[in-house]
C-alpha positions in Angstrom: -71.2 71.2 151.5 -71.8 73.3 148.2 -73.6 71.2 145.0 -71.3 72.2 142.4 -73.8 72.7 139.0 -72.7 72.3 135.3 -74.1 75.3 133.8 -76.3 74.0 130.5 -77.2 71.3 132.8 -78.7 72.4 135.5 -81.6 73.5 133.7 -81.8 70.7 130.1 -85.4 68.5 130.8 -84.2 64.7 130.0 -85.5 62.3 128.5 -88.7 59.9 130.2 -87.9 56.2 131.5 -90.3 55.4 127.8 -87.5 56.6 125.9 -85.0 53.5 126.9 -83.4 52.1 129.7 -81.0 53.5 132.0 -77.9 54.6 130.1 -75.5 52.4 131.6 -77.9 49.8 130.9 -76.6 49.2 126.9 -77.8 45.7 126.5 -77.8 41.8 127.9 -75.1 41.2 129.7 -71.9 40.7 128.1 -73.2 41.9 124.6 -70.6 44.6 122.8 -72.2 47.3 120.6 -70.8 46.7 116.8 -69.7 43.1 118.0 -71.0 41.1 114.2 -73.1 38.3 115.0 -71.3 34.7 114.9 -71.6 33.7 111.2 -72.6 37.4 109.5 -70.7 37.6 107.0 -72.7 41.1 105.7 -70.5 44.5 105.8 -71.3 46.9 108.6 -70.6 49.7 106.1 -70.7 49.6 102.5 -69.9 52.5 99.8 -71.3 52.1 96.7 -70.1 54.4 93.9 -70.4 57.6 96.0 -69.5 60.9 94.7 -69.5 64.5 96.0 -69.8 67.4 93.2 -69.6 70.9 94.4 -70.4 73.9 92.8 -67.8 76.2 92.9 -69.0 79.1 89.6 -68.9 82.3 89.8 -72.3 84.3 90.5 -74.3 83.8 87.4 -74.5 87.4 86.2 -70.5 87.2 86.3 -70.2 84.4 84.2 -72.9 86.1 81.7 -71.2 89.1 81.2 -67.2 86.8 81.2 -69.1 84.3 79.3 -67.4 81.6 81.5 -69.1 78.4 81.7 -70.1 76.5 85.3 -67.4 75.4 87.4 -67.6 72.1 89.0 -65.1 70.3 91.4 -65.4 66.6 91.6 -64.2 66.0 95.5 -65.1 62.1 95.3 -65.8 60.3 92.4 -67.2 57.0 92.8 -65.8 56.0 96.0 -66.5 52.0 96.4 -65.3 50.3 99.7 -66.6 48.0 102.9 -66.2 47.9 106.3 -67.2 45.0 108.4 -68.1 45.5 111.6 -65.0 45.4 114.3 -62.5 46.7 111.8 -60.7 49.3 110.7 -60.0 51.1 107.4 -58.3 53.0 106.8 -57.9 56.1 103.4 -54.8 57.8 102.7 -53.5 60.4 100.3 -51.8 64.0 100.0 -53.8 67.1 101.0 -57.0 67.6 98.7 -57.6 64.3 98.1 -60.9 63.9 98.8 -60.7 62.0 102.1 -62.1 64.6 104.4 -65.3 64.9 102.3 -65.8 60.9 102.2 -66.1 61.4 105.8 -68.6 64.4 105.2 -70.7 62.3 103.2 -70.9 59.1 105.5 -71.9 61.2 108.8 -74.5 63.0 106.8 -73.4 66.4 107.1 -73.3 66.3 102.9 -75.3 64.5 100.8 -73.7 62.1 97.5 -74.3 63.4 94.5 -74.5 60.0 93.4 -74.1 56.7 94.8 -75.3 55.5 98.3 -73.8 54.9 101.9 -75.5 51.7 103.4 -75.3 51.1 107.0 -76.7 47.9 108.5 -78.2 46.7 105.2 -80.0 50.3 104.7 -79.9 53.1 102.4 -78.4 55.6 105.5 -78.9 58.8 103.7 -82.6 57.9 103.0 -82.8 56.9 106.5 -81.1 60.4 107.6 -84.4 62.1 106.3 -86.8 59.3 107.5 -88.0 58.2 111.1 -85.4 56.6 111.6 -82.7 59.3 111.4 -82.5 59.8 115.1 -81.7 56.6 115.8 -79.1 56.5 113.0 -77.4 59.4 114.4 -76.5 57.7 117.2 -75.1 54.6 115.8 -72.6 57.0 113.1 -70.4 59.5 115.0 -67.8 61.7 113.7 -64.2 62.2 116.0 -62.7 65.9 114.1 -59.1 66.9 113.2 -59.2 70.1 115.3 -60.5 69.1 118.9 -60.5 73.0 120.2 -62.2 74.0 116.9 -65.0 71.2 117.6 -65.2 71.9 121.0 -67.4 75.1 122.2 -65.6 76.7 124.4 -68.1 78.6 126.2 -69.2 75.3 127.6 -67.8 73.1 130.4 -66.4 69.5 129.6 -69.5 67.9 131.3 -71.9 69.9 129.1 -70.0 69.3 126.2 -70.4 65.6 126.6 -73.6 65.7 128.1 -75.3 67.3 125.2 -75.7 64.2 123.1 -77.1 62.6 125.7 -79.9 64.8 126.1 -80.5 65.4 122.6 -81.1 61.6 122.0 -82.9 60.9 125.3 -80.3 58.8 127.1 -80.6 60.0 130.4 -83.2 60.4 132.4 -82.2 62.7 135.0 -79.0 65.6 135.5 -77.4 63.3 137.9 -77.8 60.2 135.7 -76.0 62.3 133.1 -73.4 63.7 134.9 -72.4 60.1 135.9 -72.1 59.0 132.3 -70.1 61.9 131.8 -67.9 60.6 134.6 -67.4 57.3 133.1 -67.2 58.4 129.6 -64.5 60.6 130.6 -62.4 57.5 132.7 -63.1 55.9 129.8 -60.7 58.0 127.8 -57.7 58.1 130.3 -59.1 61.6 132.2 -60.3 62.0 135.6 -64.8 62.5 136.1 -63.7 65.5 138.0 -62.0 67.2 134.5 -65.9 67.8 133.9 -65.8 71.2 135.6 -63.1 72.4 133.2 -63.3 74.2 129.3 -61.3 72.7 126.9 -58.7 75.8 126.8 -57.5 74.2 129.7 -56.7 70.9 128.6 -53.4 70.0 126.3 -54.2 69.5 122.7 -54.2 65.8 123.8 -56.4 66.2 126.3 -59.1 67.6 124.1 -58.6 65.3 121.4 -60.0 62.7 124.3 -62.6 64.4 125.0 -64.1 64.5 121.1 -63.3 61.1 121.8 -65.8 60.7 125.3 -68.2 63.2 123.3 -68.5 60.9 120.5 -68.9 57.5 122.3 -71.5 59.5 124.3 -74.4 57.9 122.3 -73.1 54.6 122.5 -72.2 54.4 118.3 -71.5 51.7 116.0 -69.2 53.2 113.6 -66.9 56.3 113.8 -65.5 58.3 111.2 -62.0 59.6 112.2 -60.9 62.8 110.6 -57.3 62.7 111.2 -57.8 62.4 114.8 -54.0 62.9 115.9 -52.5 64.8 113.1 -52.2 67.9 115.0 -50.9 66.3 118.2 -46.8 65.5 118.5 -46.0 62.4 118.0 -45.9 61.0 121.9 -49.8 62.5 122.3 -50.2 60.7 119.0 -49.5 57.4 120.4 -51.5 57.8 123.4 -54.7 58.8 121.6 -54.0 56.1 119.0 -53.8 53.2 121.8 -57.1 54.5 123.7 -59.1 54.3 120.4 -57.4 50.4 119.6 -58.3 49.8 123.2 -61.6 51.0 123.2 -62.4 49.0 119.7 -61.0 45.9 121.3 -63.7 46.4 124.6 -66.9 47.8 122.6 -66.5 46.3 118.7 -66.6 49.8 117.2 -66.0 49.9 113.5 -63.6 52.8 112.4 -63.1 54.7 109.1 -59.8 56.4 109.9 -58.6 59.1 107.5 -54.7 60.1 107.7 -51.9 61.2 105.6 -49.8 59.8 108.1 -48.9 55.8 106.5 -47.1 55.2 110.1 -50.3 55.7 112.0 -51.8 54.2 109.5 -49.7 50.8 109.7 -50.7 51.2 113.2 -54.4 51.5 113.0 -55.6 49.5 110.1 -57.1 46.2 109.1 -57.5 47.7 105.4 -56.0 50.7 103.5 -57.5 52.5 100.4 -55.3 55.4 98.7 -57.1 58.1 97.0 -55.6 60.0 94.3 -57.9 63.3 93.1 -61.1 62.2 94.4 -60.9 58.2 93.4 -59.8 55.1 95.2 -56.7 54.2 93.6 -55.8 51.0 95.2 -57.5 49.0 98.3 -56.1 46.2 99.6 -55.2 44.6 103.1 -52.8 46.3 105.0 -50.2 43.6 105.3 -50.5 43.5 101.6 -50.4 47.1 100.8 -47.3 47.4 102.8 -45.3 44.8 101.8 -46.1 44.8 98.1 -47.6 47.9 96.6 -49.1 47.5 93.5 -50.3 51.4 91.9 -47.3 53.5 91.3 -48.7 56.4 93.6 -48.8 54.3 96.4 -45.4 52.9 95.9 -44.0 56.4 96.1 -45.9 57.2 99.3 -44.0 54.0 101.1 -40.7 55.2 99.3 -40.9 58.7 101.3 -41.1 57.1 104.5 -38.2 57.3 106.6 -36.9 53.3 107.4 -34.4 52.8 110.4 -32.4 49.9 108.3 -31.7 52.3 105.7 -30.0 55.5 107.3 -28.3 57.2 104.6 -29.9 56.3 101.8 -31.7 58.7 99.9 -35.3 59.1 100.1 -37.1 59.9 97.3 -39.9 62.6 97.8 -43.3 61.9 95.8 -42.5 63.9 92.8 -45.0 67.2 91.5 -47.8 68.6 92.7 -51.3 67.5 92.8 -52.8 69.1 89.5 -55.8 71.3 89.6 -58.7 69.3 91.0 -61.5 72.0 88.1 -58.9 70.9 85.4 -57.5 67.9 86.1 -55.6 65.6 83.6 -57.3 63.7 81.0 -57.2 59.7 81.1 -55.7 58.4 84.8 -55.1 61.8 86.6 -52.2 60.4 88.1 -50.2 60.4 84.8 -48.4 63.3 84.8 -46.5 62.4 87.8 -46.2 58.6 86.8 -42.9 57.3 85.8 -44.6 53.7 84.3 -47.2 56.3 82.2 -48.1 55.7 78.5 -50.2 56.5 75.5 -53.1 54.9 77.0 -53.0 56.0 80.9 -53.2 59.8 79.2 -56.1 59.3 77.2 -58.1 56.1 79.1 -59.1 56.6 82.7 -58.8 53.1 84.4 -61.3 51.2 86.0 -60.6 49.8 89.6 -59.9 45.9 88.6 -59.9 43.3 91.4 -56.5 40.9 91.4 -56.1 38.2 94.2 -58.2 40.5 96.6 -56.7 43.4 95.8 -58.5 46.6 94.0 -56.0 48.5 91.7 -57.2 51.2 89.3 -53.8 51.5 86.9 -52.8 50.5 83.4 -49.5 49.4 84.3 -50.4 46.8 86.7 -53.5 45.8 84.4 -51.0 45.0 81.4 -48.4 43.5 83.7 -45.7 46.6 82.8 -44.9 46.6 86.7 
């Protein structure tokens, strides 16, 4: 009988029995990781005023000799929001939005230009850069739009989702690895023996379940979801969208889902936020979102979704384009496109007011004109 061997594996060192206990081992019995403590009432995730800047000028000599001044593109702009722990919400808007970058800047891979990300009570980006980063890392985990473009594909499945296990010491041993691998991928809907596959062999589906497996590898608290099925047809979508409720439902994971899709979205969500150019236009629960939209933007987002009880009727498309996000309009950016807009909304750029639990950043609703 031949010992079939996982490439990177058979020669990664794991971690010592000092780093934790066995892998499988994730607690007292009966305890689920995320699960909030009876009583907390304390956010698992909270935003506070984050914003992303980029830097997008030309090379300084250029702008010397153009005399063009420094170009900067506001991708977020004080993003506020809370997640508590078991829930899901969930951001929506069109393309360039912001959303993907929010995700960026919660999973560390940029840092806010202003404004923090706690986690657990904590300052996480300070904690990114402290001692205890590594254990950070492992609680926050990131599920990508593009599973084959996340996915090495030099690598087998097994090494794939064996490689965050090594990194942060949860296995002791190759074997003990490769039967976590096993589990996580069962886990997901695929077989433990789909670990001696690359992911060019899997169905766009397929792979999207194994970011999935990859990312639960570590055992996490919170996931960011990048638009986890919007490049899968809609059956696939479904699929992938029940094993991640499921999955929340058996280990209390917290979710910040990020879609254009509202439909999934209905599906998904516990709360919705809509971002218009960078900024949290309206957040409220999803129930309440969808049956009585307050901001103009996101009533025109519900107005373009096909309904089955109203065949025939026409559907009316959200209307222009999203301006330039290095010139964008003056006052509420959404203005241009608004039907309800005024002298004030082009001039006066509106706070994000809380009514009744709901958060709505718009002129209109504030003075009671819709």
């Amino acid at each position: 009988m031949t010992t079939r061997r996982f490439g990177p594996l058979a020669g990664l060192r794991w971690g010592p029995a000092a780093m934790g206990a066995s892998l499988i081992e994730s607690g007292p019995a009966g305890a689920q990781p995320g699960a909030p403590a009876a009583g907390a009432a304390q956010p698992l995730v909270q935003a506070e005023g984050l914003a992303r800047t980029f830097d997008v000028s030309p090379p300084l000599l250029n702008r010397l000799l153009e005399g063009k001044p420094r170009l900067l593109l506001h991708a977020v702009d004080e993003a506020s929001f809370s997640i508590q722990a078991g829930q899901t919400l969930a951001l929506v808007g069109e393309s360039g939005c912001g959303k993907s970058t929010v995700a960026r800047v919660l999973v560390g891979l940029y840092q806010p230009t202003r404004g923090r990300f706690v986690f657990k009570g904590q300052d996480a980006h300070a904690a990114f850069r402290g001692k205890d980063g590594h254990h950070l890392r492992r609680s926050i985990q990131m599920i990508f739009q593009d599973p084959y473009a996340s996915l090495n594909p030099r690598w087998k499945v097994a090494d794939i989702i064996a490689e965050p296990l090594r990194e942060h010491g949860m296995a002791r041993s190759r074997d003990e690895a490769l039967a976590r691998v096993g589990e996580l991928l069962q886990s997901v809907g695929l077989a433990a023996a789909d670990g001696v596959k690359y992911p060019h062999q899997f169905s766009g589906g397929q792979r999207q379940r194994i970011s999935i497996a990859r990312a639960l590898a570590t055992q996490p608290e919170f996931l960011v979801c990048d638009e986890p099925t919007s490049a899968l047809d809609v059956s696939v979508q479904a699929q992938v969208l029940n094993i991640m409720k499921e999955l929340q439902r058996k280990q209390g994971l917290t979710y910040l889902f990020i879609s254009h899709n509202l439909a999934v979205v209905r599906h998904v969500s516990d709360a919705v936020g809509v971002m218009y150019l960078g900024r949290i236009v309206e957040l409220a629960p999803k129930a309440e979102l969808f049956s009585q939209p307050r901001h103009p933007y996101t009533r025109m987002l519900l107005d373009a979704i096909p309904k089955m009880h109203d065949t025939g009727r026409a559907r009316t498309p959200v209307q222009g384009e999203v301006p330039n996000p290095l010139n964008p309009p003056s006052g509420c950016t959404f203005h241009p496109r608004c039907p309800h807009a005024n002298a004030r909304c082009k001039t006066e750029r509106p706070a994000l007011l809380t009514r009744g639990g709901i958060q709505v950043a718009c002129h209109a609703v504030e003075e009671g004109r819709i």
